[in-house]
C-alpha positions, 0 to 999 in steps of 0.5 A: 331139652329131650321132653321139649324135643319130644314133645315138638314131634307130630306123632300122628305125621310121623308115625305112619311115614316111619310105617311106610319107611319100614315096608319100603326098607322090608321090600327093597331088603327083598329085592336086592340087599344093596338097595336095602343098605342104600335106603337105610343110608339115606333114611338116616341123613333124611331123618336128620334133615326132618329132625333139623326142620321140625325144630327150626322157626319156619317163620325165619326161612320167609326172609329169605324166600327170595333169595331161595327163590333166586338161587334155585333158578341158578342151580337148576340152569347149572344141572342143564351144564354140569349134571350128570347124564343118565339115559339120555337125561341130565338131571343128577349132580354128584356132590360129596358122592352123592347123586343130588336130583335137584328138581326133588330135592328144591321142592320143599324150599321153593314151596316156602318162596311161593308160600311167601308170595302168595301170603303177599297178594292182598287182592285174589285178582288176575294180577295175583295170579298170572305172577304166581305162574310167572313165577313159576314157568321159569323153574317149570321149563328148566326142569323140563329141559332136563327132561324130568316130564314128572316133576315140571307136571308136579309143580304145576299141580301142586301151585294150580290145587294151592291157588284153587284153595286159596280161592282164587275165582275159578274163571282165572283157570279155564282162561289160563287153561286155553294158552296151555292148549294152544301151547300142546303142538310146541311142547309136543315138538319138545318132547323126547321120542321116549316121552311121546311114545309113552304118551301114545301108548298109554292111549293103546298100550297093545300098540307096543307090548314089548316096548314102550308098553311093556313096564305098565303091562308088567306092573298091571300084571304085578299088581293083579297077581298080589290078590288078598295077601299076596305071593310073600315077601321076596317071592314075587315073580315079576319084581323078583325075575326082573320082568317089572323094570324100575321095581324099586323106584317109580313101580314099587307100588306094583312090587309091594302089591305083587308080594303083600297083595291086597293087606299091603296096597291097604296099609300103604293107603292108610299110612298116606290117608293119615298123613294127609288128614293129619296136614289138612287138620294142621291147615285148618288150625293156622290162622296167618297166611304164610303158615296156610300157603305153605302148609296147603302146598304140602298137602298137595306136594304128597297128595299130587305124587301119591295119586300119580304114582300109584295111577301110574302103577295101575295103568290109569296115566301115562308113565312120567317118572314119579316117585310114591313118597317114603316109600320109592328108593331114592335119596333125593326124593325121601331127602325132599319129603322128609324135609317137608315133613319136618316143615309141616311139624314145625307148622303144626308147633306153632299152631298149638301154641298160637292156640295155647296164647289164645286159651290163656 
């Protein structure tokens, strides 16, 4: 039993998560030691969750795609009710002690609703594909609602790249396109002062330096202060002073560059670049439908929130609250990630031994 545990994990998944893990723990150990505890704490029940997934039949969870689906419209309506507010969003639920952010914490599970729908459509025509953001939309707005501006953006991202390579002709795009323009006015109204304010000061961040511009400006300082190798562990001045706020969370990329400089934003690279290499290598090798959408949703679930997060650090978008995968602190993202983690090694499973049957 241990060899065939073993030998169902994806070395060359987990290994650069497990690298990324140690330097988000190694920065937040620097930043606060509470934070470090913390982490800790959640990488163990999420390395659990990983364990659990990577070892379950992925093809099961398809009988219940709609059920999943069903069941995350209720719970994310219920946050709106009975979440916890926090800086004018409600978006947690307390359960056990713990903080659940459900927006995060669903995004694996509906990734296997919308694989399951997607691997259904026979024909790639507009019917197909206005029902997947039919589907969509309703999830999209509640977390909108919440307000969690980053993740609604993330869904929709991470559906549109999953339907762009799943083939669908592109002209279905620049139509679907022209409905959102028209929308930007109305969505623009539903907005949070805050949210517009980031928006407007992403275009001209000198317009408030020592406000809404203030976290990009500190995190563009960070990053450029880190140079080659860096300040050193724990003797960054802009995380370790507290002038970059959200140091542990949406700008620890900014943290990690102002203390290992250069060396440390390319060993965070590499560990993303294998990860992704090692998912796009496992969608080549699945041959049935549902195994491709679901892993294809994977690939742009981490690729989606890597390349925003770290623009975002960078000052190349606007701040919207995304978290860099594995390595910001939270439970519920690393809780989310680690699920799809262990959904993508149990794909890569069953890849091996399709090609085993097929070989004999």
């Amino acid at each position: 039993m241990h060899k065939n545990f073993f030998r169902n994990i994806d070395l060359w998944l987990l290994v650069p998560v497990l690298i990324l893990v140690t330097l988000s723990l190694v920065t937040l150990f620097s930043l606060n030691i509470n934070f470090f505890y913390g982490q800790f704490a959640l990488f163990i029940l999420s390395f659990v969750f990983y364990i659990i997934f990577s070892q379950t039949n992925y093809l099961i969870l398809k009988i219940y795609a709609k059920h999943i689906y069903i069941a995350s419209l209720v719970v994310l309506f219920a946050v709106l009710l009975i979440g916890i507010e926090s800086r004018g969003a409600v978006r947690w639920v307390e359960i056990f002690g713990f903080r659940l952010q459900f927006s995060e914490v669903l995004k694996p599970f509906l990734a296997i609703s919308f694989a399951s729908y997607t691997a259904s459509i026979k024909t790639l025509n507009i019917k197909g594909f206005l029902n997947v953001f039919l589907l969509l939309f309703p999830i999209a707005f509640l977390i909108f609602l919440q307000p969690d501006l980053g993740n609604a953006i993330i869904y929709f991202i991470i559906v549109l790249l999953t339907l762009i390579y799943l083939g669908f002709p592109f002209r279905y795009f620049l139509i679907s396109f022209l409905p959102f323009l028209l929308s930007v006015p109305f969505l623009w109204r539903f907005l949070h002062d805050y949210q517009r304010q980031r928006i407007l000061t992403f275009i001209n961040p000198s317009v408030d330096p020592l406000g809404t511009s203030y976290n990009v400006i500190q995190s563009i300082i960070a990053v450029g202060s880190g140079m080659l190798m860096g300040k050193g562990i724990g003797q960054g001045t802009q995380s370790g002073l507290k002038f970059l706020p959200e140091r542990q969370t949406d700008f620890i990329f900014a943290t990690i560059s102002e203390q290992l400089g250069f060396v440390g934003v390319t060993i965070i690279l590499i560990c993303f670049a294998v990860l992704l290499y090692r998912v796009l290598q496992i969608i080549l090798n699945t041959n049935d439908m549902f195994s491709k959408s679901l892993s294809v949703i994977v690939f742009f679930a981490f690729l989606s929130q890597i390349f925003i997060n770290i623009a975002m650090n960078l000052g190349l978008l606007p701040i919207v609250g995304v978290t860099l995968p594995f390595v910001s602190y939270g439970g519920s993202s690393l809780l989310s990630n680690f699920i799809f983690l262990g959904l993508i090694n149990t794909i890569s499973n069953y890849s091996k031994e399709n090609r085993v049957l097929e070989i004999g």
